[in-house]
Each structure stands twice: as C-alpha cells, then as structure tokens.
N, C-alpha and C positions, 0 to 999 in steps of 0.2 A: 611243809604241808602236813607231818605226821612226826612218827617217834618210831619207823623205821633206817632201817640203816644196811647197806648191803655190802658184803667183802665178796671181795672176783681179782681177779689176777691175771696176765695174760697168758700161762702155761701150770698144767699140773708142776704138782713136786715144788711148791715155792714156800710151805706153811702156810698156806690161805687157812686151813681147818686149823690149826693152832690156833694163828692168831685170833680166828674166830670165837674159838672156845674161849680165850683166854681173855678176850674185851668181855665177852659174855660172863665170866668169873669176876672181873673185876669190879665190874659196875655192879654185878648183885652185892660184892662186900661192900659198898657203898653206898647200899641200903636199898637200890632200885630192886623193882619187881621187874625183872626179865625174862625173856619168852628168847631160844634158841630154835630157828630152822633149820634144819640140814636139807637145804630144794636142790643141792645137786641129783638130780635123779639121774644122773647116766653113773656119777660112781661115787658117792656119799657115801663118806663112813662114820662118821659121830656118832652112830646108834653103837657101835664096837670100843670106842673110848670111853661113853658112856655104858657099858654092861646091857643095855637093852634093844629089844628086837626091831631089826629094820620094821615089820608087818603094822601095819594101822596105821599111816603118815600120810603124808602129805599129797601121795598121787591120790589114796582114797577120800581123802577128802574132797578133792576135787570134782572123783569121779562121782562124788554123792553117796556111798558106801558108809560114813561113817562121818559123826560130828568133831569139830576144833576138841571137842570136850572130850573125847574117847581118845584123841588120837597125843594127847596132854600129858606128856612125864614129867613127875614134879621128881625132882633130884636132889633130896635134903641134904646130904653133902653137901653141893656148890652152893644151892640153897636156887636152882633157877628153875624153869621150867624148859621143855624141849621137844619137841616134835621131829621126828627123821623121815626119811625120804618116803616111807612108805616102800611097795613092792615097787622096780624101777621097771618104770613102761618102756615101750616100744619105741614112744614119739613124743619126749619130754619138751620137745618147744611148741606142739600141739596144744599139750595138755593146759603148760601155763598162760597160751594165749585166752586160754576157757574162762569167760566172766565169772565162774564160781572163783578163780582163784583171786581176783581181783578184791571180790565182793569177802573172801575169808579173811583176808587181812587186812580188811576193813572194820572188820565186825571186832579185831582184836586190839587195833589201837586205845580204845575205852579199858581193854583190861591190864593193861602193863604204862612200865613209864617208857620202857625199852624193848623195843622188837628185833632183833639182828640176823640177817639170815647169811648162812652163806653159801653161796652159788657155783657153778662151775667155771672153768676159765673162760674170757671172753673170748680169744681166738682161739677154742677148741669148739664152742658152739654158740650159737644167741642167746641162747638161752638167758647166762645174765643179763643181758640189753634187756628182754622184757620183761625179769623181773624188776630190771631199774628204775622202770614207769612209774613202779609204785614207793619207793624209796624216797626222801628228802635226803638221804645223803648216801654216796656212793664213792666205797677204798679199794682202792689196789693195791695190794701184796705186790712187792717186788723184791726179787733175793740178788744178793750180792755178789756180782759174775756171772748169773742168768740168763738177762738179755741183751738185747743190741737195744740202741735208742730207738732203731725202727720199731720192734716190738712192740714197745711202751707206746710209741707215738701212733700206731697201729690201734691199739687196745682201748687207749683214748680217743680214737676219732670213731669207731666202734659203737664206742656209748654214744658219743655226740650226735651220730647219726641216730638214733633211738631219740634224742631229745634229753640225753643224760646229761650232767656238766659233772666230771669224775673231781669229787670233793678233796682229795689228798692221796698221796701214795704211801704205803706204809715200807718201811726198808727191813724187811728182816735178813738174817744169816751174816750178819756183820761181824766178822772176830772184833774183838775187846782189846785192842795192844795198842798203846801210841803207835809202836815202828810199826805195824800194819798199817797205820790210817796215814804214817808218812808215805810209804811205798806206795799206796793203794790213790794214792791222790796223784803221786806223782806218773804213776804210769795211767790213770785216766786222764790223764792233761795231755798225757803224749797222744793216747789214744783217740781222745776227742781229736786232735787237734788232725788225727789221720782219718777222723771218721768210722772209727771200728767198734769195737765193742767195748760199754764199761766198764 
C-alpha cells in the first residue's frame, strides 16, 4: 500500500536499532532516497549514533509544534535523511493513535522511495502494533539465544491482532563458525524437541 516498512522485535537489547540503521545505509548506497524514523518515544536513540539532537522530532510534529521539514536531518555521510524521537512524552501510544501522525507519513511517501522506521518492542508496549497500521511491511529482529518460541509466537499474534501480517523475521547475533551452527542445530533439535528455548 506504500514504501513504508517497520523494524520491532519482541524484547529490548536484540539490534532492532542496528539493524535499522543499517537497512537504512544500505538502500541509500543503492541509490534510494531514504527517510529514517527513530518513533521509539519511550527510549530511542539514533539521534546519539547519529551526532544530533533528540529536540524537534517526531512527538512535535505530532503535537503541531513544528513541520516534517524542520524536524529533517539530512546526513551527508550515509547520504539519508532522519528524524528522531523528538522530546519523549508521557503517553507515546496516545500520541501515535493522534490522526496527525497517520496523516505525516502520508504526506512523506511522495517524497522518498524508502521510509523505515523503527519502533519499540512489541511486547514492551503497542506502540509498534499501531505504528504497523501504516506500514506495507513489518520485521522482527530476533537474536540468537534470546527468546523462547513463545515469545516470537507472542509478538506475532500481537501484530495480527492489530491487523499486521509480520512480513519476515530478521536473525541477528549469530556467531559465523561451521562447528557453532553444528552444535547450535544440534542442541535446538534437542530442545524443540523438549519444547524449551532455541
């Protein structure tokens, strides 16, 4: 439906914000004009990786405080564009149910090929459920020894009930060894097989 796309995960501490940055890095070398949101508003920090100020983002936009256009850091390094959380409200699944937020990422599909936001964990708050609404496609981060399958199965049925269908899971923190990925298979076999953790 658009040329959004949203990263969520189902627990802090997975690399959701890497990996976010770093889909965001790579599509811009590939020529796309892309647009980074950092709408975690309960603990967004991409404004710190990037060198600039949480102040002027995305809660004020919301609140009508300030235009898409003011609140637009262009980042000639990566070569993207990126907006941060703004000052972190009080009542960030409040704020994002607010039709301005709906209507500001609407207004910005016409100006990129690529929109990417990324959000907080799904079972720490709704929050990304409702930014999912507006998204055609939605990832989950998932790290390697992290969760149990309830988790995951959890996090997924989360979005569903929002109306999401969760488009792919992404697998980070995976050591790089053949004899890890034998070990690592062999003792998730066991473990599925007791129903415990992956």
């Amino acid at each position: 439906k658009n040329n959004i796309i949203l990263i969520s995960g189902p627990s802090p501490d997975i690399g959701k914000t890497f990996v976010s940055m770093n889909l965001t890095t790579v599509m811009a070398d590939s020529g796309m004009k892309v647009l980074l949101i950092d709408a975690d508003l309960r603990k967004g920090s991409l404004n710190k990786l990037f060198g600039v100020e949480r102040s002027y983002g995305l809660s004020e936009i919301i609140l009508n405080t300030i235009t898409a256009k003011e609140a637009i850091h262009h980042l000639p390094i990566a070569n993207i564009d990126f907006i941060s959380t703004g000052e972190l409200p009080p009542n960030p699944s409040e704020l994002l149910l607010h039709e301005r937020f709906g209507a500001f990422l609407e207004s910005l599909t016409s100006m990129y090929d690529l929109i990417i936001i990324d959000s907080p964990p799904i079972l720490a708050a709704t929050d990304a459920a409702i930014i999912s609404r507006f998204a055609s496609a939605t990832f989950m981060v998932a790290k390697a020894g992290k969760h149990t399958m309830r988790e995951l199965e959890q996090s997924v049925k989360m979005f569903s009930q929002s109306g999401t269908q969760v488009k792919g899971v992404i697998f980070n923190g995976m050591i790089n060894s053949a004899s890890h990925y034998r070990y690592v298979y062999q003792y998730n076999y066991k473990e599925q097989n007791q129903g415990h953790q992956l």
